[in-house]
N, C-alpha and C positions, 0 to 999 in steps of 0.2 A: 504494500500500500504506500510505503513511504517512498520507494522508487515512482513509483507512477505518480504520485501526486508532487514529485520533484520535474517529472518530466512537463507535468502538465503548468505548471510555474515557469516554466523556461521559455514553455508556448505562447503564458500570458504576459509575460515579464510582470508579476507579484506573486507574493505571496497567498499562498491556499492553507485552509485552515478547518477544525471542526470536519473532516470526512464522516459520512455516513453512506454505509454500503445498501445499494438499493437492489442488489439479487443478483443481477449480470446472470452468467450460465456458467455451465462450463470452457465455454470461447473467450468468455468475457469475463470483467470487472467492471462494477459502473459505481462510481459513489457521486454523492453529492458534495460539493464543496464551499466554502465561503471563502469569497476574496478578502484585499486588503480594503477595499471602500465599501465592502457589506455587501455586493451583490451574491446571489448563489449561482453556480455551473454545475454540471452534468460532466465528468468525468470517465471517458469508456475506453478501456486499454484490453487489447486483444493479445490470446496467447500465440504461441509462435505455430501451431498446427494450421495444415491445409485446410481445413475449413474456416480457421478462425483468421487465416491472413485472406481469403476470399470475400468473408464477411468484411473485412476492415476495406477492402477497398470498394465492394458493391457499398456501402453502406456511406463513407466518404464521398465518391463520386454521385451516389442518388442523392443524399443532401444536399450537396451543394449544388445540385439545378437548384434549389431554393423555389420548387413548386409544393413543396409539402413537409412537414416537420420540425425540428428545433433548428434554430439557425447555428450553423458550424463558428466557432470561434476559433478554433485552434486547428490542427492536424499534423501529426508528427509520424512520416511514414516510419521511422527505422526503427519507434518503437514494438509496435503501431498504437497509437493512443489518437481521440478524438475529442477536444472540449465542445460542448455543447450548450445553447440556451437552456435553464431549466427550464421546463412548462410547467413547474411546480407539483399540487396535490388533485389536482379534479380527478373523479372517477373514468373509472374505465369502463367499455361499453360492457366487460363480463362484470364490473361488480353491480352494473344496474342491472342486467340479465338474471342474474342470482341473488336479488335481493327482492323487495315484496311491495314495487309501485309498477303497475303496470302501463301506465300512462308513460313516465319517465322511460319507458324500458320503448314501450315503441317509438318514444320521439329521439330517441339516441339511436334505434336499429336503421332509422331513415335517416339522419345526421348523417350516421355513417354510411352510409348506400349512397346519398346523392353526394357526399366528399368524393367517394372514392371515382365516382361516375364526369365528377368536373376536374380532378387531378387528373384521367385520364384523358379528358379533351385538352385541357391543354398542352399534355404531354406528344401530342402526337406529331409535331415537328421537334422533336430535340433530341431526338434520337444521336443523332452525330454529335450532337454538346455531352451526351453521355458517354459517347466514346472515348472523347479526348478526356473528360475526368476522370474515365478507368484508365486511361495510360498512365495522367497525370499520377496517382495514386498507385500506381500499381504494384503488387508484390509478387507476382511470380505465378499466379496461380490462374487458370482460365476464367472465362468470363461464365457467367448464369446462362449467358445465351450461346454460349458452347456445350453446354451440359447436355445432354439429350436423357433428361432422366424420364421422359415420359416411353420414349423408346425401352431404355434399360428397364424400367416398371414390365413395360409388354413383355419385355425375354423372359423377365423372371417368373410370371403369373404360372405357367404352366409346371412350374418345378413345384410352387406353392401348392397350386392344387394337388398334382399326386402326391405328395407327400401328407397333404390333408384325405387324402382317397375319394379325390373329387377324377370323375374320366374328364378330360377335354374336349366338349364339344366340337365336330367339325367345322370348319367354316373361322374357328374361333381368332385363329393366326390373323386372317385376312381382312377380321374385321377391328382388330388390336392395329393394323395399320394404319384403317382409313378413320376410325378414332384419332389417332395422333397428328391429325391436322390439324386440329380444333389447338395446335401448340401455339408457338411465338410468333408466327408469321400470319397470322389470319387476325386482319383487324389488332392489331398491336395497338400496346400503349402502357404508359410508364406504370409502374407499381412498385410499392416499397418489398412486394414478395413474401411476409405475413402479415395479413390485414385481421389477425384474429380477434379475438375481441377483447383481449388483456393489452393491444398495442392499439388502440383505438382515447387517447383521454378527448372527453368533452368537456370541455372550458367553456367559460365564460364568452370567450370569443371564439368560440365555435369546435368542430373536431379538428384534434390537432393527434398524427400521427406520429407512431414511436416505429423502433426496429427496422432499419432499413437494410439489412443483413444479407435482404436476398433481392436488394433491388435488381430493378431489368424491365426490359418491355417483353412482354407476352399478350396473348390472346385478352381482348376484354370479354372474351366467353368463357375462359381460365378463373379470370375475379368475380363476375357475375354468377358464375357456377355455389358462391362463396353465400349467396342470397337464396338457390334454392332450395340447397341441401341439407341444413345448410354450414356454413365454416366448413369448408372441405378438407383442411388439414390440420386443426386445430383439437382442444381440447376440452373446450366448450361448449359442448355438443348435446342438444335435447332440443325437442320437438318444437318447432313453432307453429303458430295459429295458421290456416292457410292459406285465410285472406289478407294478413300480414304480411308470410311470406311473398305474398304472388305481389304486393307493394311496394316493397321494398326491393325487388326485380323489378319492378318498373322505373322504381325512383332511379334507380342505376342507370338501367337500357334509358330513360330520355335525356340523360343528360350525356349518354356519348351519342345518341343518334345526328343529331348536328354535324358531327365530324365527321362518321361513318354511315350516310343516309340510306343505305343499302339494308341495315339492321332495323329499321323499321319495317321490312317486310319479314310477319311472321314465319314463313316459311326456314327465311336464312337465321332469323334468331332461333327456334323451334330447333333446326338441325343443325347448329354451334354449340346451344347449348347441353342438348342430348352426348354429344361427343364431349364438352366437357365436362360432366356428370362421368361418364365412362373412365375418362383421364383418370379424374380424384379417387373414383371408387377402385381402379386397379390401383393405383399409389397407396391407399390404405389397406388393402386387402394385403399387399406382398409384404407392408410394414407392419399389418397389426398381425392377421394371423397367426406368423410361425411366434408370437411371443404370447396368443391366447390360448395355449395348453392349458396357465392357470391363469383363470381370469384376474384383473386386478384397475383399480382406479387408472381414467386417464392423468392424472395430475398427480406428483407425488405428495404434494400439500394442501391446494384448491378444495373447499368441499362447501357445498355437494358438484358432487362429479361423478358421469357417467362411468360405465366400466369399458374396458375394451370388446367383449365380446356382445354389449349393448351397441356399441356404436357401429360394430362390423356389420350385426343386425340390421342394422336403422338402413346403413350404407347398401346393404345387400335386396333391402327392401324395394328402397328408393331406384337402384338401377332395375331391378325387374321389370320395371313397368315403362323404360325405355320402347319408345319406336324403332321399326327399323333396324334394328341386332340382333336377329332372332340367337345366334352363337350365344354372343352375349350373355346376354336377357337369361337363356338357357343356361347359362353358368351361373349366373346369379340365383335360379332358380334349387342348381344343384346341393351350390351351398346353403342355402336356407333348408332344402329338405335335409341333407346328410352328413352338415356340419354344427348348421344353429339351433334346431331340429332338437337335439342333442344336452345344449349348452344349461338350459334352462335355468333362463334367468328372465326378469322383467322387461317387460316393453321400455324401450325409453320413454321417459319421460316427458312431460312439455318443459320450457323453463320456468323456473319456480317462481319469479316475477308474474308470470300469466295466470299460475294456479297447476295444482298436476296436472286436470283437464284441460289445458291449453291448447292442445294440437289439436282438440278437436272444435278449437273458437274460429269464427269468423271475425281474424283481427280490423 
């Protein structure tokens, strides 16, 4: 702590003072600091591992477009450390989620849907300014938009299943293909890369986003996917109302339609989004699965919080009823008979903000 917060004094030229550790991960450290003229900062020093030198410079370079998040005050690659604006204490959109107003809960679920829906309009010519900021910053490690993990997700699905003693539907390779278009290049636009709901605070002056770790531009069928299902890779995961939900996809879809006028014909949204739906649910299946032998909370602290083989559930549910992927659909179908079938455990639930009966309201 006291190297990093030496580093991060060099940055500002004063002295830091009073640290307090605000959770970081294991990539990370983030404390809160006090300067010499009273202001506080956000101090985030990453360790020297490949994921954590990728994050330092996705997370550098998406800041500092300065379309979204705490303003960068400092940046010191050869640590790698980052000073940051604090945005102080407002809630996050998981602790309205899980607390007991539900009014509050859906004027933050729309906050956040139509943010993320107007960061991404204006994101959509800066693509090259983000380039040059991942050079600017760079450590060594390839870019998000190098990563082909939605490809790597598809290889793997099939080993997952047999080893779950799921058969592989025919058809299923070919349609794990044409799924994976729905990736970065169809309709792109910027995203900080988790939009979950613990990186969401609602301030005073409005949603102001955290964790830029996995910036990059991708699919805004990718981030909208995040509205139906909904949080597609998160851990804050239980049931929403459906007329809620189906609102909060809208709030998103009109505020990028302007840019991309094509996505107001249902046709094209209806079959992006279906393949994004397909994306998230093979990425949690190959990640949740082989660790739900024994079940166990998504969070190791967070509660209430779903379990893992409720969310695989939920997830397994949700793609079933996909158009259009008979394979698919049919594998979804398998697992729910011959693995979930099995597991017996509870439905998930709605969020506790709505009531248990939530998912079945007309939000």
């Amino acid at each position: 702590m006291n190297e990093i917060m030496r580093a991060a004094e060099r940055l500002l030229h004063t002295r830091l003072s009073d640290p307090v550790d605000l959770g970081g991960s294991s990539r990370t450290t983030v404390l809160r600091c006090r300067t010499a003229d009273g202001r506080s900062v956000v101090v985030k020093a990453y360790t020297g591992g490949p994921d954590a030198l990728r994050g330092f410079t996705a997370e550098a370079a998406g800041l500092s477009l300065g379309l979204a998040g705490p303003e960068v005050l400092g940046v010191d690659r050869d640590v790698p450390l980052l000073v940051l604006a604090d945005l102080g204490d407002a809630p996050t959109l998981a602790d309205l989620l899980l607390a007991d107003d539900p009014k509050a809960a859906e004027e933050g679920l729309l906050a956040w849907a139509v943010g993320l829906g107007r960061l991404a309009a204006r994101s959509v010519d800066r693509r090259a300014e983000l380039t040059r900021l991942w050079a600017r910053y760079d450590t060594g490690m390839p870019t998000w938009a190098e990563d082909p993990w939605i490809t790597r997700a598809a290889a793997r699905l099939p080993g997952v299943l047999e080893t779950a003693g799921v058969a592989v539907p025919d058809g299923l390779g070919e349609e794990l293909a044409r799924i994976g278009t729905a990736g970065r290049e169809e309709y792109p636009a910027f995203t900080p890369g988790d939009t979950c709901p613990d990186n969401n605070l609602l301030t005073p002056e409005g949603l102001r986003l955290l964790d830029f770790e996995a910036a990059d531009f991708q699919s805004v069928f990718l981030t909208a996917a995040y509205c139906r299902m909904p949080f597609s890779s998160c851990w804050c995961v239980f049931a929403l109302p459906d007329g809620l939900a189906r609102r909060i996809e809208a709030a998103y879809r009109a505020e990028v339609v302007p840019v991309y006028p094509a996505l107001a014909e249902d046709a094209v949204w209806e079959d992006g989004m279906r393949r994004a739906v397909a994306v998230w649910t093979v990425n949690a299946t190959v990640g949740l699965l082989p660790r739900a032998a024994e079940d166990g909370p998504m969070h190791r602290t967070r509660r209430p919080v779903p379990t893992r083989r409720q969310v695989l559930r939920h997830r397994w549910e949700t793609a079933a009823r996909l158009d259009g992927l008979p394979a698919f659909t049919e594998t979804m179908r398998r697992l729910l008979r011959e693995v979930a079938d099995g597991w017996q455990v509870d439905p998930l639930p709605g969020y506790p903000c709505f009531g248990r009966g939530g998912a079945d309201r007309d939000g």
